[in-house]
LUMRORO-925752 format. One record per residue (C-alpha): residue in three letters; x, y, z. Coordinates in steps of 0.1 Angstrom, whole numbers, plus 5000, padded with zeros to 4 digits. Each point is the difference from the previous one (the first is absolute). Layout:
N
  resn    px    py    pz
   ALA     X     Y     Z
...
//
This chain:
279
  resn    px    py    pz
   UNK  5257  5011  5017
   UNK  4999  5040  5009
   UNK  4970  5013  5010
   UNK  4980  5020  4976
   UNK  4999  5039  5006
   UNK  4960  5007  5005
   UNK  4983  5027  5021
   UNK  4974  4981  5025
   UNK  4976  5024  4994
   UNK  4972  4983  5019
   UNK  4968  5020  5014
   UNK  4973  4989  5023
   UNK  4972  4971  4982
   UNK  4976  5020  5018
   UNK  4986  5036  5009
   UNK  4970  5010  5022
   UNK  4966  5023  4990
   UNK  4971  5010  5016
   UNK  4967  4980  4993
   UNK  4964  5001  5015
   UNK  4987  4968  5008
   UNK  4969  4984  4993
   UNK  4990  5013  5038
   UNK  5005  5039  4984
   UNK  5034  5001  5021
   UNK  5033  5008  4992
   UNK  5030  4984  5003
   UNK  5033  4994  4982
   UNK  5006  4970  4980
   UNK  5030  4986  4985
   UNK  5003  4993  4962
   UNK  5025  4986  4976
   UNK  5018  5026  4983
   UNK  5006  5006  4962
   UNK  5029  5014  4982
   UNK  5010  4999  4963
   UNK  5036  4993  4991
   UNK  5013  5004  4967
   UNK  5027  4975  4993
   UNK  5028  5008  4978
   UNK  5025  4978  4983
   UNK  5033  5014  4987
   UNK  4982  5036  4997
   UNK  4973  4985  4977
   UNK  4965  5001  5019
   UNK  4985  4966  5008
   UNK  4963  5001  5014
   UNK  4988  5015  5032
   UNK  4989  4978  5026
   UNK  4970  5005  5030
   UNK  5015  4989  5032
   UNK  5002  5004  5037
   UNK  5040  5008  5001
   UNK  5009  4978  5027
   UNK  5029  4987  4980
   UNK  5006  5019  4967
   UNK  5033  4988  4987
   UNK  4987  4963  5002
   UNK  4971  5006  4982
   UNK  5014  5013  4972
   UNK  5027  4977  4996
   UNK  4978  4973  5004
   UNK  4975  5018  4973
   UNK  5029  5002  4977
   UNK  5010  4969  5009
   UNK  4966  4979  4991
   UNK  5000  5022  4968
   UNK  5025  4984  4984
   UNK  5022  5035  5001
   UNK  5023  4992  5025
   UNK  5018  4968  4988
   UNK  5022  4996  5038
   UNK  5010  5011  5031
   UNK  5034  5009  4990
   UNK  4983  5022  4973
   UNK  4993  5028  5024
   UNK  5016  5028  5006
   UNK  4981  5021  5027
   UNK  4966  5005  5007
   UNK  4989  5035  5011
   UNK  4966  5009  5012
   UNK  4991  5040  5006
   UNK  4960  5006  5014
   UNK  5004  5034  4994
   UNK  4999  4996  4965
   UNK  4978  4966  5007
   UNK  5032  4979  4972
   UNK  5022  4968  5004
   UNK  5035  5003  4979
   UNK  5013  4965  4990
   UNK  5034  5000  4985
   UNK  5013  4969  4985
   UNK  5026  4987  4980
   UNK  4986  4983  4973
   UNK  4966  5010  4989
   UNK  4975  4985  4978
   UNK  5012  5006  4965
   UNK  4964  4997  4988
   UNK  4986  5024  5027
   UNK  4973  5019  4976
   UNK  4993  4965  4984
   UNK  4989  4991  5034
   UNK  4982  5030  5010
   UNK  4980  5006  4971
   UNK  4984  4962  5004
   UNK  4980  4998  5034
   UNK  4975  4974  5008
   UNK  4966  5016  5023
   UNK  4997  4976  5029
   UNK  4977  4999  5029
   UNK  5028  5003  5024
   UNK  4989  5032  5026
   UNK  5026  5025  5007
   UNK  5020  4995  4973
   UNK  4980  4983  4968
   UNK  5023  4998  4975
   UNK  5027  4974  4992
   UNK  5022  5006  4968
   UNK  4984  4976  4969
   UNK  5033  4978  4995
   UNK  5001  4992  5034
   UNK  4971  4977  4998
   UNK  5017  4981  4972
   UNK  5029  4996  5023
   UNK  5009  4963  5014
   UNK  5016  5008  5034
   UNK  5026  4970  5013
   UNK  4979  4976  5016
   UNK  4990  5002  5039
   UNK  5008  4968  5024
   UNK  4971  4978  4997
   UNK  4991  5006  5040
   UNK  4979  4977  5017
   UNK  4978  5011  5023
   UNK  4985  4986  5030
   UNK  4962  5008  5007
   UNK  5008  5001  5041
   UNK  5027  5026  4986
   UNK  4979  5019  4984
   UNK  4978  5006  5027
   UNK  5028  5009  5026
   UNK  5013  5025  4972
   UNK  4964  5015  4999
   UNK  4995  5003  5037
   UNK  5040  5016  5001
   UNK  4990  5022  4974
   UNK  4971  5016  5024
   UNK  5030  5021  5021
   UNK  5004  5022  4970
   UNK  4977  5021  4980
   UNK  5009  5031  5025
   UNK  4987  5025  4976
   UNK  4971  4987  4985
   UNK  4986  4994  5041
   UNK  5005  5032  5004
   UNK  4988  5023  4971
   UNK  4994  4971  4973
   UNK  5000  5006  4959
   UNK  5036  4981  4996
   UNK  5007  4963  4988
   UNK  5029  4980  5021
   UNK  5027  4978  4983
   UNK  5023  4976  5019
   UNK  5029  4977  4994
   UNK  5000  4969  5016
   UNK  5018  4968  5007
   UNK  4977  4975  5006
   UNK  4980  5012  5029
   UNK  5027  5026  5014
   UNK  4994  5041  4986
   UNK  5032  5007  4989
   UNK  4985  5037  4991
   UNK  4970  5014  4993
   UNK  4988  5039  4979
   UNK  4969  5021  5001
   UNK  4998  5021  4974
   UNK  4964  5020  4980
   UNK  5004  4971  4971
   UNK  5011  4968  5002
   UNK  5028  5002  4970
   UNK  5011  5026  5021
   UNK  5004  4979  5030
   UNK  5015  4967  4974
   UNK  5024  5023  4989
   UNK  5012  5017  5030
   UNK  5007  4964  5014
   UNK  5016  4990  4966
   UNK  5023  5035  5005
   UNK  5011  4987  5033
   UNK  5015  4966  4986
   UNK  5025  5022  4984
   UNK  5003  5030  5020
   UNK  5008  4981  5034
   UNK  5006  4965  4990
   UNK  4981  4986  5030
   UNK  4987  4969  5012
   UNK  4973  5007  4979
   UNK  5019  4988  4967
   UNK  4992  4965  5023
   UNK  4964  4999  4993
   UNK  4977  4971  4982
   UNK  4968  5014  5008
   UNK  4982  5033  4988
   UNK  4973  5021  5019
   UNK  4972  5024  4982
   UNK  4968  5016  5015
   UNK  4992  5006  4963
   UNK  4988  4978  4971
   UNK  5023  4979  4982
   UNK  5001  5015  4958
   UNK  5023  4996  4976
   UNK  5024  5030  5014
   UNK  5006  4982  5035
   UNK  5006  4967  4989
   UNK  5027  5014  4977
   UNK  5015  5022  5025
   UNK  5003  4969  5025
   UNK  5016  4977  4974
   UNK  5026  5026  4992
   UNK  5005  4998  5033
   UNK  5006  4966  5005
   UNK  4971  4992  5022
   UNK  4981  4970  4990
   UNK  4971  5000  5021
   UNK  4975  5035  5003
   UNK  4978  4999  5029
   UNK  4965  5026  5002
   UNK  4968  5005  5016
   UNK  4984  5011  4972
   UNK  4990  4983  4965
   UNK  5020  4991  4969
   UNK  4991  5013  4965
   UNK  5007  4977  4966
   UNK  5033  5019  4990
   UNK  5013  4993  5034
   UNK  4990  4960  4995
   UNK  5020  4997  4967
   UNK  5028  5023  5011
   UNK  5005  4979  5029
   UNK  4997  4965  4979
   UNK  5033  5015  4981
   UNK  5015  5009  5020
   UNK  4997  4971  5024
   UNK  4987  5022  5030
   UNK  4977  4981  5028
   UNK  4970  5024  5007
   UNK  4981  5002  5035
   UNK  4967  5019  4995
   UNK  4972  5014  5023
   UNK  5022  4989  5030
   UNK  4981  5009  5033
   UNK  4998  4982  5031
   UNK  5004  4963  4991
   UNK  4984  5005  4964
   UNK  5023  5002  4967
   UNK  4995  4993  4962
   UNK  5031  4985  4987
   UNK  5011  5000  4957
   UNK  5027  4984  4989
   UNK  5005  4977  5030
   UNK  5006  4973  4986
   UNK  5024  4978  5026
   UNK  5016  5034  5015
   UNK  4969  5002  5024
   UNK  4997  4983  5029
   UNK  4967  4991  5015
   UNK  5015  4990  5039
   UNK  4970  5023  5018
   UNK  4969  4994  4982
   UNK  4974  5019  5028
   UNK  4970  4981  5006
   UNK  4969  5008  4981
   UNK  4972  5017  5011
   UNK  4963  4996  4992
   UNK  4989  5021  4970
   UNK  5042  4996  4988
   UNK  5005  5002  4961
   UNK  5007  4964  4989
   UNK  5034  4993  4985
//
C-alpha cells in the first residue's frame, strides 16, 4: 500500500514562561502548549480542535475517523497541515454523501478538548471488539509500564495521556490538552502508519470513561478500556453494547471492574489491610 502524502508538521508539546514562586522568586517553568487547528474535509470546514501539535495529521485523521466521516484508510487522499494559517486539508475520495445531515446534528458531551461528537454516531453499532480477557497480575504490570510515559504532563501538566497496549507491553502512548484529542491521535496512527499498534487488546485513558470514549474504542476494535479515573452511566451502558470490559479507578493495586463477567481474572488478589472496604 503507498504511503499517504501528509506534511509532519509536528511542533514542540511544550514551551517555557517566566513565573514567581510562592518564595517571590522567579524562574522559568515549562507548560503544555495550545494551538487551534481547523480541520477541513474536501474544502468543506469541519470543527477546530485545541491541541498541543505534536502529531497533527494523526489527529485529524483519527478525529475524522471516530466521526464516522472517514469510512477507510484507502479513502484518503492527502493530508496537509499549514500552522501559519493554524488548518488541516483532508482530501478523500469518497466523502460522506450526507455531510450537512451530519453536521447539523451534534450531541454536547463532557469530553474536554474536543466536546462534541456528531448525534448519529451514538446510534451507531461498531463491529464488535474481541472479548479480551484480562489478567489482574497484567493489569498491574501494564500500570506500573505505563509510569515511564506521561513526559509532558511531569513536566508542565494540564494534558491527559492515552496508550495502546497489548496486554501489559505499551505499544504507544499520546499526550495531548484533551483526552479525545489524545484517543484520536492514536486512532489516526492505526491508519496513517499501520504499526504494531493495530495489535493491541487493551486501551489506556488518564480520563473518565463517557459515552464518547467507549465508542471511539469499540470502533476501534479494542475490547477492553483501562483508566485511573471514574466511569459515568452512559459509559456503563455503552460499554454493555458494545461488549467492552471496563477497568476503573486503577491505581496502585486498586481497580473497579464492570462488565467482567468471566474476562477478568482475579490471579493477584493483594492482601487486605485493616480499615480495607469489604468486598
Amino acid at each position: 500500500m503507498l504511503a499517504l502524502p501528509r506534511t509532519h508538521a509536528r511542533l514542540p508539546a511544550t514551551l517555557e514562561i517566566e513565573v514567581v514562586d510562592e518564595y517571590g522568586e522567579p524562574r522559568r517553568q515549562a507548560i503544555a502548549a495550545e494551538r487551534a487547528l481547523t480541520v477541513y474535509l474536501n474544502k468543506r470546514e469541519i470543527v477546530t480542535l485545541m491541541t498541543l501539535g505534536a502529531d497533527p495529521e494523526a489527529l485529524v485523521v483519527g478525529y475524522l475517523r471516530n466521526q464516522g466521516l472517514v469510512a477507510a484508510r484507502e479513502d484518503l487522499v492527502q493530508v496537509a497541515v499549514d500552522w501559519e494559517v493554524e488548518s488541516a486539508a483532508v482530501v478523500t475520495r469518497h466523502p460522506p454523501e450526507d455531510l450537512e445531515a451530519r453536521l447539523a446534528t451534534r450531541t454536547v458531551t463532557t469530553g474536554c478538548g474536543q466536546g462534541t461528537v456528531f448525534g448519529r454516531l451514538l446510534e451507531s453499532i461498531p463491529p464488535t471488539p474481541p472479548a479480551t480477557r484480562l489478567s489482574q497480575s497484567v493489569l498491574y504490570r501494564l500500570l506500573d509500564n505505563l509510569g515511564a510515559y506521561n513526559e509532558t504532563y511531569r513536566s508542565a501538566g494540564a494534558v491527559h495521556g492515552c496508550a495502546l497496549c497489548r496486554q501489559e507491553v505499551v505499544l504507544d502512548f499520546v499526550e495531548d490538552v484533551g483526552r479525545h484529542n489524545a484517543v484520536d491521535t492514536l486512532a489516526g496512527r492505526q491508519w496513517l502508519e499501520e504499526a504494531e499498534s493495530t495489535a493491541a487488546d487493551i486501551f489506556y485513558t488518564t480520563g473518565r470513561l463517557t459515552s464518547e470514549m467507549v465508542l471511539k474504542v469499540a470502533q476501534m476494535g479494542i475490547g477492553v478500556l483501562v483508566s485511573r479515573s471514574g466511569v459515568t452511566q452512559k459509559g456503563v451502558e455503552l460499554a454493555s453494547r458494545f461488549g467492552v470490559l471496563l477497568i476503573a479507578r486503577a491505581k496502585g493495586k486498586h481497580f473497579q471492574a464492570i462488565h467482567a463477567g468471566e474476562r477478568l481474572v482475579l490471579d493477584a488478589m493483594p492482601a487486605r489491610r485493616p480499615g480495607d472496604r469489604r468486598r
